[in-house]
MARKOLBA-323502 format. One line per field, with one value per residue (C-alpha): x, y, z. Coordinates in Angstrom, 2 decimals, always signed. Layout:
<zanus>
u	c(X; ...) $
v	c(Y; ...) $
w	c(Z; ...) $
</zanus>
This chain:
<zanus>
u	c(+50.10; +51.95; +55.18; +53.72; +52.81; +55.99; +57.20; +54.93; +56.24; +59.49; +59.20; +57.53; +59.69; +60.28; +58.57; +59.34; +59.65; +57.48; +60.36; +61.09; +57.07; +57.16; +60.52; +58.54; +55.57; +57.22; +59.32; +56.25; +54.74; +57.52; +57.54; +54.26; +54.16; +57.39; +55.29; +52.45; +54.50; +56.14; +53.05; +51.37; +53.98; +54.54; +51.09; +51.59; +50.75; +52.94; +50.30; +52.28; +52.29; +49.71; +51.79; +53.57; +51.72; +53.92; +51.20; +47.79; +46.19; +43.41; +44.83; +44.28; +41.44; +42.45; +43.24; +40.31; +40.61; +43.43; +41.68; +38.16; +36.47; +34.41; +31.77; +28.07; +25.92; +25.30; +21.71; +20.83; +18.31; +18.41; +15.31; +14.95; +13.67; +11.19; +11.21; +7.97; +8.73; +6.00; +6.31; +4.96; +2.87; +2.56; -1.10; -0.05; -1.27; +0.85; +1.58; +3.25; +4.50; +7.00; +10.67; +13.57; +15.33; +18.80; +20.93; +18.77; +20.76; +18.78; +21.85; +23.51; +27.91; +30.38; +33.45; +36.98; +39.06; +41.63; +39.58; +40.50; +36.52; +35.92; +35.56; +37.21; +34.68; +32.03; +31.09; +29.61; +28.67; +29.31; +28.38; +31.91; +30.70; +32.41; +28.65; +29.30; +27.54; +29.55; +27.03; +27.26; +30.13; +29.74; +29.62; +25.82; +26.54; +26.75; +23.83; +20.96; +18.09; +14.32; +12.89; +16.98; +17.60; +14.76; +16.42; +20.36; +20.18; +17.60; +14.14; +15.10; +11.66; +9.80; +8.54; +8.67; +5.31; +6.93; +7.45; +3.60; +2.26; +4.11; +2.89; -0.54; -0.56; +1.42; -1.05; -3.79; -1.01; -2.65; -1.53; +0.97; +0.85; +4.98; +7.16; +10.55; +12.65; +15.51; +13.19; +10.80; +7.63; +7.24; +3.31; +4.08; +3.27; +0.22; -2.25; -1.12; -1.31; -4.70; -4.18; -3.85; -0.47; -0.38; -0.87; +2.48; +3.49; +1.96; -1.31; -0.23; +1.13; +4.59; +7.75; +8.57; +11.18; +8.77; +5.85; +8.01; +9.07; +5.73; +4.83; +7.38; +6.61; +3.27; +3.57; +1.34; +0.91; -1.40; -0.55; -2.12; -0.45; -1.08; +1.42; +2.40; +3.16; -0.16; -0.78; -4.47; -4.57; -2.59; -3.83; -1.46; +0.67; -0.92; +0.72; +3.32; +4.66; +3.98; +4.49; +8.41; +7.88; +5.28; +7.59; +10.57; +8.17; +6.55; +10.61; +11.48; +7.86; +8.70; +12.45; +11.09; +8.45; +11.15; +12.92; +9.90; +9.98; +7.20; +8.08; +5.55; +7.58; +10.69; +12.26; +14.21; +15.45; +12.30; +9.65; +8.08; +6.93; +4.53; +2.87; +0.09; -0.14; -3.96; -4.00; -3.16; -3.09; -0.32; -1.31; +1.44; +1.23; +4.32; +4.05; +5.95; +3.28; +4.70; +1.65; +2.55; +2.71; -0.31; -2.33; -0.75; -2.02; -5.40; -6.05; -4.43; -6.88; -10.11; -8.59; -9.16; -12.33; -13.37; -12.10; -13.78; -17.48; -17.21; -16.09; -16.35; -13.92; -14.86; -14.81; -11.90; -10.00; -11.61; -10.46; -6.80; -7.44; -7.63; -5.65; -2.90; -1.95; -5.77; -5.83; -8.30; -8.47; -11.58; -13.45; -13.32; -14.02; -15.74; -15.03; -12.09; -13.49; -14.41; -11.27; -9.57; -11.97; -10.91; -7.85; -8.13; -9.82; -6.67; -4.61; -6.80; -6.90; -10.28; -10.88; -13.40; -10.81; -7.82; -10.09; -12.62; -15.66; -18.88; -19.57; -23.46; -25.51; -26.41; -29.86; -31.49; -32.25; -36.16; -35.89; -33.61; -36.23; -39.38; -37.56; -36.51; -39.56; -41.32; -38.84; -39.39; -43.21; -43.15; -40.88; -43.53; -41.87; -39.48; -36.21; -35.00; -31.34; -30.58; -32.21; -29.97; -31.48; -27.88; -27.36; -23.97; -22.10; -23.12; -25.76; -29.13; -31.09; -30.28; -32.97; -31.23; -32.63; -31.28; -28.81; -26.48; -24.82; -23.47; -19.51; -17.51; -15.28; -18.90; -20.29; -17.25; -17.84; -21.24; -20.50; -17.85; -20.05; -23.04; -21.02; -17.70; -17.21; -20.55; -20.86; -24.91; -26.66; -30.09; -33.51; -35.97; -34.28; -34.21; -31.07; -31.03; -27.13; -25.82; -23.17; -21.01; -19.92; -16.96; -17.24; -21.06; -19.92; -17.32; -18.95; -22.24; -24.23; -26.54; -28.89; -29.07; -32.15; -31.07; -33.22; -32.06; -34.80; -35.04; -36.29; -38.28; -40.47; -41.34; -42.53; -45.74; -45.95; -48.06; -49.40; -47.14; -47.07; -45.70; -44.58; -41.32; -41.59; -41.47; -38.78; -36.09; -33.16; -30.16; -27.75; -23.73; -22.24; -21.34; -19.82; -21.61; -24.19; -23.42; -26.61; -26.21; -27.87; -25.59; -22.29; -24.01; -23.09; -26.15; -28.39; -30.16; -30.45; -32.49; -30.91; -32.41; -30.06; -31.65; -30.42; -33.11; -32.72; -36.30; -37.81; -37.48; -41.10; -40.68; -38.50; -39.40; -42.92; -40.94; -39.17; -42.74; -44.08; -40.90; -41.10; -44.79; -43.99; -41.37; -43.15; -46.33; -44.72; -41.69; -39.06; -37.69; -37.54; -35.47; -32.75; -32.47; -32.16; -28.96; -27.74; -27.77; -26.20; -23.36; -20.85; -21.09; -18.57; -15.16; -14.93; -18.63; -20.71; -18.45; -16.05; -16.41; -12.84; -11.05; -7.27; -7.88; -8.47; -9.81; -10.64; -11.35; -13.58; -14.54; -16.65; -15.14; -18.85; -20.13; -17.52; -18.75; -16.86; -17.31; -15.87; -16.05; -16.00; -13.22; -14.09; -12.25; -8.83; -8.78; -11.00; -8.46; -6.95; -3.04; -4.52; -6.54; -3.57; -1.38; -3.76; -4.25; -0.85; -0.36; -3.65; -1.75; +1.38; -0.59; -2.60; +0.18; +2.21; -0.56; -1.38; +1.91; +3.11; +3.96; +2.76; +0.80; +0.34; -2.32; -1.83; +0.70; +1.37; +3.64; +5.52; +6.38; +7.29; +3.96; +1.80; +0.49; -0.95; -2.63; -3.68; -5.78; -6.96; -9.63; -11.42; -14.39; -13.00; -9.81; -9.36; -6.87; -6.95; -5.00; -3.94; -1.43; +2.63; +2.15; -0.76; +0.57; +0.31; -1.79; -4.40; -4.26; -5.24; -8.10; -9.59; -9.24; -11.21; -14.09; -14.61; -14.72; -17.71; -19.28; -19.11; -20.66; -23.17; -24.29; -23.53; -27.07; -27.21; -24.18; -24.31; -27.07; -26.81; -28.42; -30.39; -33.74; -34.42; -36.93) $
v	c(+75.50; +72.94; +74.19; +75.41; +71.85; +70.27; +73.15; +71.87; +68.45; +69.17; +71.22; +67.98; +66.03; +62.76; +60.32; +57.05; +53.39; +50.60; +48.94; +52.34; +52.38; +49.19; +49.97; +52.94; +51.61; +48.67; +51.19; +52.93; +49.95; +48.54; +52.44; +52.57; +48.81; +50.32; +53.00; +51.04; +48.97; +51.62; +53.57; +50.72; +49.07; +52.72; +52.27; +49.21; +48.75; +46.09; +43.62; +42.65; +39.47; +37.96; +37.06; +40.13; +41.23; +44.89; +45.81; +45.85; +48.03; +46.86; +46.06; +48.89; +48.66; +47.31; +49.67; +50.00; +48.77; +50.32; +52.41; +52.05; +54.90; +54.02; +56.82; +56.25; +54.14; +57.15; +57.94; +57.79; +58.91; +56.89; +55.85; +52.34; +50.98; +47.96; +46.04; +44.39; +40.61; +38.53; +34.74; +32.33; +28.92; +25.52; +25.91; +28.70; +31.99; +34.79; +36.74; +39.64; +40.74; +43.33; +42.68; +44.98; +45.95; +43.98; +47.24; +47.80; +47.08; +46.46; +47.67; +50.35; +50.21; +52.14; +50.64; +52.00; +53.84; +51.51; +48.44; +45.55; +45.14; +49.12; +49.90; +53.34; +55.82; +53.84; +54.67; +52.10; +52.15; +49.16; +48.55; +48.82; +46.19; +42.87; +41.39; +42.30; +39.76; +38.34; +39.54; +43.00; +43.43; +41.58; +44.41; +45.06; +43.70; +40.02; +40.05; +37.65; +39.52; +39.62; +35.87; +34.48; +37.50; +36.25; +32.84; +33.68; +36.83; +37.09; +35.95; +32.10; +30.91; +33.99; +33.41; +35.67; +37.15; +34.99; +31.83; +31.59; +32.66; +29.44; +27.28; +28.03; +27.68; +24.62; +22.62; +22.60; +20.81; +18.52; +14.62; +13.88; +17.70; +18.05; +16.81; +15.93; +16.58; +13.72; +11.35; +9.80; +8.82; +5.42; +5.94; +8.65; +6.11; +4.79; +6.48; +4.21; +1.05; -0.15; +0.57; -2.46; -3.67; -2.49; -5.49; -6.85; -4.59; -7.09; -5.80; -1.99; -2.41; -2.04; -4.52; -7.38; -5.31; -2.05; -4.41; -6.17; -2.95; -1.49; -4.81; -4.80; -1.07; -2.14; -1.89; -4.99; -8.07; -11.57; -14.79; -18.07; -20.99; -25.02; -27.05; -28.59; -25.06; -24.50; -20.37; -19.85; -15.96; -12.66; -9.12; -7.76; -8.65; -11.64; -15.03; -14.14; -11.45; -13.59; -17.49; -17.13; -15.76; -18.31; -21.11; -19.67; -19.46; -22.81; -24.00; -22.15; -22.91; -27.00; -26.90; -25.64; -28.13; -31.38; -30.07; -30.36; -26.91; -24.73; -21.61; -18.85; -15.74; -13.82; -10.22; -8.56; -5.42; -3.09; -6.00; -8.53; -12.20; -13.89; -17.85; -18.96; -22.68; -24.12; -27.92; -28.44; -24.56; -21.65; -17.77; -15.73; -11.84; -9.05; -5.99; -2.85; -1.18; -2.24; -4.75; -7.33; -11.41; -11.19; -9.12; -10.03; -13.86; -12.72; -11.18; -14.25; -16.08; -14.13; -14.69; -18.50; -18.29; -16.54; -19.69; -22.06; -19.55; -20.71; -24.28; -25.33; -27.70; -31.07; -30.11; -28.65; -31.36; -33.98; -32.03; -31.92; -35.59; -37.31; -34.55; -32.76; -31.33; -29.76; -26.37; -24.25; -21.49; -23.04; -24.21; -20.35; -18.80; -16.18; -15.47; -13.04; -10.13; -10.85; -11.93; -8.79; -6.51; -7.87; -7.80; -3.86; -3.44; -4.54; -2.42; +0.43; -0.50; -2.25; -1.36; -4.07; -6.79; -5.23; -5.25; -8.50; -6.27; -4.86; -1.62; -0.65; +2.30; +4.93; +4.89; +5.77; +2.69; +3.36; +3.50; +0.34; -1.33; -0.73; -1.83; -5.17; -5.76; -5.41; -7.84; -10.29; -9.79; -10.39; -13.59; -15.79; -18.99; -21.25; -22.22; -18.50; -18.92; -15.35; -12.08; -8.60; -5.41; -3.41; -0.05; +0.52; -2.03; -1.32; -3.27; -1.78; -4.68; -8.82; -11.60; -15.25; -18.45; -18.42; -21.12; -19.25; -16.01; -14.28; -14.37; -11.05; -13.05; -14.38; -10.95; -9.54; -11.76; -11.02; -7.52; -7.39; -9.61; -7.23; -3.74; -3.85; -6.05; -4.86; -8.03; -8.88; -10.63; -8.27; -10.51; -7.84; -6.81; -10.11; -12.87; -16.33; -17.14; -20.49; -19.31; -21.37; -19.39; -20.78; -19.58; -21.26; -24.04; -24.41; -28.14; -26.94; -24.51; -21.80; -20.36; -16.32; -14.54; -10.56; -7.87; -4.27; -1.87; +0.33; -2.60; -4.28; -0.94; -1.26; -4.85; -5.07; -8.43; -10.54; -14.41; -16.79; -20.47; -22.42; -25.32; -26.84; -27.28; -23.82; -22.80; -20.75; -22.34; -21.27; -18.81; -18.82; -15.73; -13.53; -10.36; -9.87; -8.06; -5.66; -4.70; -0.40; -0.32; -2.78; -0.39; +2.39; +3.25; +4.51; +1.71; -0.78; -4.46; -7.62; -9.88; -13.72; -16.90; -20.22; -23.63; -25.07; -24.68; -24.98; -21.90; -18.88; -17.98; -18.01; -15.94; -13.54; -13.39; -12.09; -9.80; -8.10; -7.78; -6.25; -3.94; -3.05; -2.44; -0.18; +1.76; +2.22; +4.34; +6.75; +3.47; +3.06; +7.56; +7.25; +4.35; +7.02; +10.07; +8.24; +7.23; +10.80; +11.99; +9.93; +9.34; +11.53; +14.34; +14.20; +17.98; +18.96; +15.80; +13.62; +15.62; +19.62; +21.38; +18.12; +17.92; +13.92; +14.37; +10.73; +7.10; +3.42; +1.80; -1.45; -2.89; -6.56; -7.40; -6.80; -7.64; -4.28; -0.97; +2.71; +5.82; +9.48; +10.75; +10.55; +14.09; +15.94; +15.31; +11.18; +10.99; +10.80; +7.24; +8.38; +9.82; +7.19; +4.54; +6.87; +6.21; +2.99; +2.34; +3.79; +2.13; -1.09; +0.15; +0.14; -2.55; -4.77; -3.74; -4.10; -7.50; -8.47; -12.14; -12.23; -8.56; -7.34; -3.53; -1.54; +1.91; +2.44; +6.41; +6.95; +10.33; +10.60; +13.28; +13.67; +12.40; +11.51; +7.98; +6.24; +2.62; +1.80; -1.50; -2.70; -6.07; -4.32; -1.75; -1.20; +1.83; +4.13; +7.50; +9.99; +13.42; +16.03; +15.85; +18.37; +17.52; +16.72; +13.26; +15.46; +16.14; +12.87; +11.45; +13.85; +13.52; +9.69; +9.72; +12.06; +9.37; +6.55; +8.49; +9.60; +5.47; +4.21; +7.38; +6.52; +2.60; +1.60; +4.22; +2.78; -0.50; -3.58; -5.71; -8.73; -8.06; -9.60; -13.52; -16.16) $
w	c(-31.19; -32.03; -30.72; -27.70; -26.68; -27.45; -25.25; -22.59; -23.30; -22.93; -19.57; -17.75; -15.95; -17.44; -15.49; -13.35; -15.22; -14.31; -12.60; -10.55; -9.65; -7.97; -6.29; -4.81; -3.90; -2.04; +0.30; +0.82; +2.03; +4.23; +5.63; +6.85; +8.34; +10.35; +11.60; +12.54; +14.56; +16.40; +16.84; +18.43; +20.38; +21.84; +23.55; +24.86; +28.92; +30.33; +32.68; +35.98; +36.93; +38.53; +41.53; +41.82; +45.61; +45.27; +42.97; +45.09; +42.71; +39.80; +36.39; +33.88; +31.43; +28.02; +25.32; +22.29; +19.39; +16.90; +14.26; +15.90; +17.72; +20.52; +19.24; +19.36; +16.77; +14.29; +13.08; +10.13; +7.75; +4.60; +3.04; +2.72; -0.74; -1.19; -3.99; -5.19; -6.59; -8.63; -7.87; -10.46; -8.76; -10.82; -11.39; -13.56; -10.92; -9.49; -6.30; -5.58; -1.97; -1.25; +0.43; +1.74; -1.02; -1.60; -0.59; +2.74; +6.06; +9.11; +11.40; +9.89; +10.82; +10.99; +9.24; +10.21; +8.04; +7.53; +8.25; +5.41; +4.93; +4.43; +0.54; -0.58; -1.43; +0.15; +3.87; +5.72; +9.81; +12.30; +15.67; +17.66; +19.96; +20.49; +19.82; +16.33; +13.94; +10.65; +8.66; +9.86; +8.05; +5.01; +2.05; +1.24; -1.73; -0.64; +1.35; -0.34; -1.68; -1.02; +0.69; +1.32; +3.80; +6.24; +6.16; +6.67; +8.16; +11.24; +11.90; +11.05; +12.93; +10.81; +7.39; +4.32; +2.70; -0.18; +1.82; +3.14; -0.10; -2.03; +1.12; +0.50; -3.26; -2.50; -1.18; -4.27; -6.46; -7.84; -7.78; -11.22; -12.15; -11.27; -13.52; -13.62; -16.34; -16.07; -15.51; -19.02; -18.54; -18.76; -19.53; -22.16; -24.93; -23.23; -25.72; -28.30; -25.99; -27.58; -31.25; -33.33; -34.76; -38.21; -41.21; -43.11; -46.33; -48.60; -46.89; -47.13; -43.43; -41.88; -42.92; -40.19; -38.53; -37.82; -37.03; -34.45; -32.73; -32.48; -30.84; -28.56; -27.64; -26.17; -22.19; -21.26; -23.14; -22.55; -23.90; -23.75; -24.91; -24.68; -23.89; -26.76; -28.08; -29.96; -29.93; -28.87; -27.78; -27.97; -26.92; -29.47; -32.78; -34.99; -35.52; -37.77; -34.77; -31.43; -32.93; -32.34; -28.78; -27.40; -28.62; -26.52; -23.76; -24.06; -24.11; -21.36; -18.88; -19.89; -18.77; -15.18; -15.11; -16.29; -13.00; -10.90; -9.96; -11.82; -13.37; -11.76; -12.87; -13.56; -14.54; -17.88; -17.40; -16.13; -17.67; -14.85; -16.43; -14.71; -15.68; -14.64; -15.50; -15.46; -16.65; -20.72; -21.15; -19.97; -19.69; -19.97; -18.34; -19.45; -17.89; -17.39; -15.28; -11.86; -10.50; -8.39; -9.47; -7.33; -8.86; -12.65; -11.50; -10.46; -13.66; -15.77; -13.97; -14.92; -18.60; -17.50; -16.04; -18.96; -21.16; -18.97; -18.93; -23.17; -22.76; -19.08; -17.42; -18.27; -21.79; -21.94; -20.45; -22.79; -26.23; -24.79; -23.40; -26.45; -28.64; -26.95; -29.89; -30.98; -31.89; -28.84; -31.28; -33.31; -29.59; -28.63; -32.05; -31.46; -28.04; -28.97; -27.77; -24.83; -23.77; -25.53; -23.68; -20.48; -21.24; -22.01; -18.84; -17.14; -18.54; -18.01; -14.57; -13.58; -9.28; -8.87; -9.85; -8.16; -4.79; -6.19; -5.22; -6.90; -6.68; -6.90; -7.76; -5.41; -4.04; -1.65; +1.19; +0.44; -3.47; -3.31; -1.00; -2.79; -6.60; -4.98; -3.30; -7.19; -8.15; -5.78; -6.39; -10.23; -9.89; -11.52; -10.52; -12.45; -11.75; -11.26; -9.96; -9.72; -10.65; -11.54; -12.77; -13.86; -14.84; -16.65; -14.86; -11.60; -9.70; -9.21; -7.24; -7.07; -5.88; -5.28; -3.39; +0.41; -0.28; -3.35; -3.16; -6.03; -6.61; -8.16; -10.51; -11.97; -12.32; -13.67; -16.67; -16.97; -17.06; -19.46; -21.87; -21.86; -21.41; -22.18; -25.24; -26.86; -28.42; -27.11; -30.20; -30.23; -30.48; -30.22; -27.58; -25.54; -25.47; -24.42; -23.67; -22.52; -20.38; -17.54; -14.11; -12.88; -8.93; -9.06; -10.79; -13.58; -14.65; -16.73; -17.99; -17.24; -19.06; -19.08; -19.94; -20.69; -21.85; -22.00; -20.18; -23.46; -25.56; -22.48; -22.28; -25.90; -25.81; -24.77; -22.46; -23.86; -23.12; -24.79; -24.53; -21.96; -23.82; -24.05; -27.83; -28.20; -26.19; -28.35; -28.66; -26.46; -28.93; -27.66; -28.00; -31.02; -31.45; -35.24; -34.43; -31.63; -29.11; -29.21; -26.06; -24.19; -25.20; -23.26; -19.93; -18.84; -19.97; -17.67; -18.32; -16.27; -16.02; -15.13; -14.54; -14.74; -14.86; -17.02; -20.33; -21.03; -18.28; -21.36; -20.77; -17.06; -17.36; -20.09; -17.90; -15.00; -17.03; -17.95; -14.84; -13.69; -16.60; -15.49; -11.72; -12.67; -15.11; -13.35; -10.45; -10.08; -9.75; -13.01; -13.00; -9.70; -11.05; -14.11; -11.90; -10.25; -13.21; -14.97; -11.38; -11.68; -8.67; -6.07; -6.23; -3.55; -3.17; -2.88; -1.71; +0.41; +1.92; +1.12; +1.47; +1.67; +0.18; -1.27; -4.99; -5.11; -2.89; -3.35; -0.18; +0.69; +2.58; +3.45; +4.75; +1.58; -0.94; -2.63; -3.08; -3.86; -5.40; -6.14; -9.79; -11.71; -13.83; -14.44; -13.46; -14.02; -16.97; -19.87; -19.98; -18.79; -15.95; -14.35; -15.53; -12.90; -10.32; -11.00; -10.88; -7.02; -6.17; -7.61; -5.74; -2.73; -2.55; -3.29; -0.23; +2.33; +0.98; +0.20; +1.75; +5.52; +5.51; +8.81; +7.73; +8.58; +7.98; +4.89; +3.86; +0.83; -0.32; -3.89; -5.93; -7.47; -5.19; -1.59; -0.49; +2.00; +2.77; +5.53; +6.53; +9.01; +9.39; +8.27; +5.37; +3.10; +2.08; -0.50; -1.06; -2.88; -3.18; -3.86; -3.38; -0.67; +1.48; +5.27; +6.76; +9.59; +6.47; +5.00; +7.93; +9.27; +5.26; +5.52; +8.84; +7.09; +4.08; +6.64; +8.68; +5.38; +4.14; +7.21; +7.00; +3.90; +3.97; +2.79; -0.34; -1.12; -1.08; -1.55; +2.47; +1.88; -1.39; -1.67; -0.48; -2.25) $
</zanus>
């Protein structure tokens, strides 16, 4: 065997070298090119010239195409395969739909044999037309699969089964459900915003340098400061943290004011200062959330007013009178929480002081009607000033004398004393609070009877002297001995303003008979039934099939606003602090200086907004990053009918008159 095949090798021929194969190859070549010139210039028709007038005769027709034969389209009876795709949607469903497969060719061609686009072994048909697309010649190959054919190859206006499918999963995106990758979150931190800086290590705490830099992590901060330097309030970090910074501040706030040219605010890196400067004392707002100086300045000033509701005015400019130097912190012991709570509600983002309104309970215009008309009945006289029943921050029914109206800022304060701090002294469930409201009258007291409904239904009224002698005496606020029913948000509370400090047992005889109106009948059943029902729902009550996910209204008339419920997409804290923050966004450029705006609509990534001002209304709604400004519109429209619709279940016009 072995000798047969080195027989075998020896009869073969030895073969050719590389350098002999490419020798070959290149005559072979340069042959062939010869030929194909010859051949082709041998069927050549010479034109004659155009003003040759020997030859009368009609040109002849053009020769076809070399290497192309003019033959019919052939049929052809290839099954054509469909490929099912499954296309994932943010919200986390699927779809399916069917598309030519990527091989499939909606003309078939016939390619020439010794075309430079024909593959060997492959054989392709073409259309020997000169109306021959580009892309009926590309190799299958390159052709884009499934939804990309319908855009680059034909049907442009048409959409793919895959195209309408996204669309209409597109539009229940949610607002802030995308995310983008290459851009942090600057509210990723914000669960941590309201925990406490931890103690020094000597207390089992953090050293100086870790303390300092969880401080400084914090997105919003409130200082106040006197002017002499003296530290009087911080939301966050103790003395030890904040005493350096208030002292560059105070330095810095002085310079400006030697130059006769106040310091109201400036910007570090991404961080916006604003200084609000209010006689002997400075408040000091840092914020990374993006809210205007406007808005950062209204809320330095509620920090004031509630300063001034403790001290009021004339007192607090005779302590720094006669001792610029004095230490506030002592005056306003105490009173801590209440300024940290409203603080908190800032940051949280507080819509009735970003638009200065109220917003009431939802009743109906009879209900309202017939519980303010048993107020106004069991006013037994006195020197009632004003008269609130509230249920979980929200107002219920108001009495005042013809001449006084009630002021938001004062309210606000009210409210976050009795639901927000949680800081109500309990008396058998009645309080007598010397407290001064800075809209009414930021000079003196007034004296504020409150007694929460749970406590006023289990005290029996009963006859009690009249005389001045007895009259409790008036206890300031503390935050020892929290009230459980005032940190509920579903409890109700009268509440009776005076400006006599002696008209207690007016009052508390007012409360009594209120207590028995209400009690007697279905009234007090009805204010719990809307409290247990909540806000009325955007998607099911308001507006059904609406694309807004949520809205802020006014009603300029009534300095009083509404909303849906926030559950369950804005309930967590990060959540509403997004919305919020484009409610902040777009209040501020609508009310921005030398601003005429009416209609504002804003595209983001991650959401869809719209501002819409009237004389009569503001209002801002939200929704998805997808929702059309044809959508945004028509749902804006709805929530304006619905508002005027239900303008007297939604808010108090007028209230009740003694």
């Amino acid at each position: 065997m072995a000798e047969d095949g080195g027989k075998r090798a020896h009869l073969s021929p030895p073969g050719p070298s590389a350098g002999e194969l490419t020798h070959i190859a290149h005559e072979n070549y340069s042959s062939s090119q010869e030929n194909k010139i010859q051949s082709h210039s041998s069927k050549l028709v010479t034109r004659p010239n155009v003003g040759d007038e020997s030859n009368d005769g009609p040109p002849p027709p053009l020769p076809p195409r070399p290497g192309v034969a003019p033959s019919p389209q052939a049929a052809t009876t290839k099954v054509q395969s469909i490929d099912v795709q499954t296309l994932q949607f943010p919200d986390g469903s699927r779809g399916t739909f069917q598309t030519p497969g990527a091989r499939a060719m909606s003309t078939p061609v016939q390619l020439a044999a010794n075309s430079g686009s024909s593959t060997p072994g492959r054989s392709s048909t073409v259309d020997a037309d000169d109306a021959m697309s580009v892309m009926s010649i590309v190799a299958p190959t390159l052709r884009p699969p499934g939804d990309l054919a319908s855009l680059m190859v034909s049907d442009m206006s048409r959409k793919s089964p895959a195209w309408q499918l996204l669309r209409s999963q597109s539009a229940s995106v949610k607002p802030f459900e995308t995310v983008r990758l290459d851009v942090r979150d600057s509210l990723a931190d914000f669960a941590q915003e309201f925990e406490p800086v931890p103690g020094t290590s000597e207390q089992g705490g953090l050293g100086d340098e870790q303390r300092l830099a969880v401080w400084k992590s914090k997105l919003k901060h409130y200082m106040i400061l006197s002017s002499s330097g003296k530290p009087i309030y911080s939301r966050h970090g103790d003395l030890s943290v904040v005493n350096s910074f208030m002292g560059v501040i105070q330095t810095i706030i002085s310079f400006y004011e030697g130059a006769d040219n106040p310091l109201q605010g400036f910007t570090a890196g991404g961080t916006r200062f604003v200084i609000v400067t209010e006689g002997p004392l400075y408040f000091v707002a840092i914020s990374r959330l993006g809210e205007s100086d406007a808005q950062l300045r209204s809320q330095l000033e509620a920090l004031y007013m509630q300063i001034l509701s403790t001290l009021t005015l004339p007192n607090l400019t005779s302590i720094f009178a006669h001792r610029p130097n004095t230490d506030l912190q002592k005056p306003l012991a105490g009173t801590e929480p209440l300024l940290s709570s409203l603080a908190d509600s800032f940051t949280r983002g507080s819509p009735s002081v970003l638009l200065s309104a109220l917003e009431c309970l939802k009743l109906r215009k009879s209900h309202r009607a017939s519980i303010t008309s048993a107020f106004l009945k069991s006013h037994a006289g006195g020197n009632l000033l004003y008269g609130m029943i509230v249920a979980g921050g929200r107002l219920v029914s108001v009495i005042r004398p013809r001449q006084h109206s009630l002021h938001p800022s004062d309210l606000q304060l009210v409210f976050n004393m009795l639901f927000e701090s949680g800081g109500i002294r309990s008396g058998e469930g009645e309080n007598w609070i010397p407290i001064c409201l800075p809209a009414f009258n930021n000079r003196g007291y007034l004296y504020m009877y409150v007694s929460f409904f749970d406590a006023a239904e289990n005290t029996a009224p009963s006859s009690t002297s009249n005389s001045s002698d007895a009259v409790p005496e008036a206890i300031p606020f503390s935050p020892t001995h929290p009230t459980p029913q005032a940190t509920s948000s579903d409890s109700i509370a009268i509440i009776l303003i005076s400006p006599s400090p002696t008209s207690f047992y007016d009052l508390q005889s007012t409360r009594n008979n209120l207590v028995s109106s209400l009690t007697k009948g279905p009234l007090l059943s009805h204010i719990r039934t809307s409290i247990q029902s909540g806000r009325p729902s955007l998607t099911t009550q308001i507006s059904p099939g609406t694309p807004l996910s949520h809205f802020l209204y006014k009603s300029r008339a009534n300095v009083q606003f509404c909303m849906p419920s926030s559950s369950p997409q804005f309930d967590s804290p990060l959540p509403r602090r997004k919305l919020m923050s484009l409610y902040h966004s777009l209040h501020g450029a609508v009310h921005a200086r030398h601003c005429h705006l009416k209609v504002l609509h804003s595209v983001a990534d991650d959401s869809t907004s719209l501002a819409w001002i009237t004389p009569t209304f503001e209002l801002y709604c939200v929704a998805g990053p997808n929702v059309s400004r044809a959508a945004m519109t028509q749902g804006a429209n709805r929530i304006v009918q619905w508002a005027k619709r239900e303008e007297e279940r939604l808010f108090i016009i007028g209230g009740g008159v003694f």
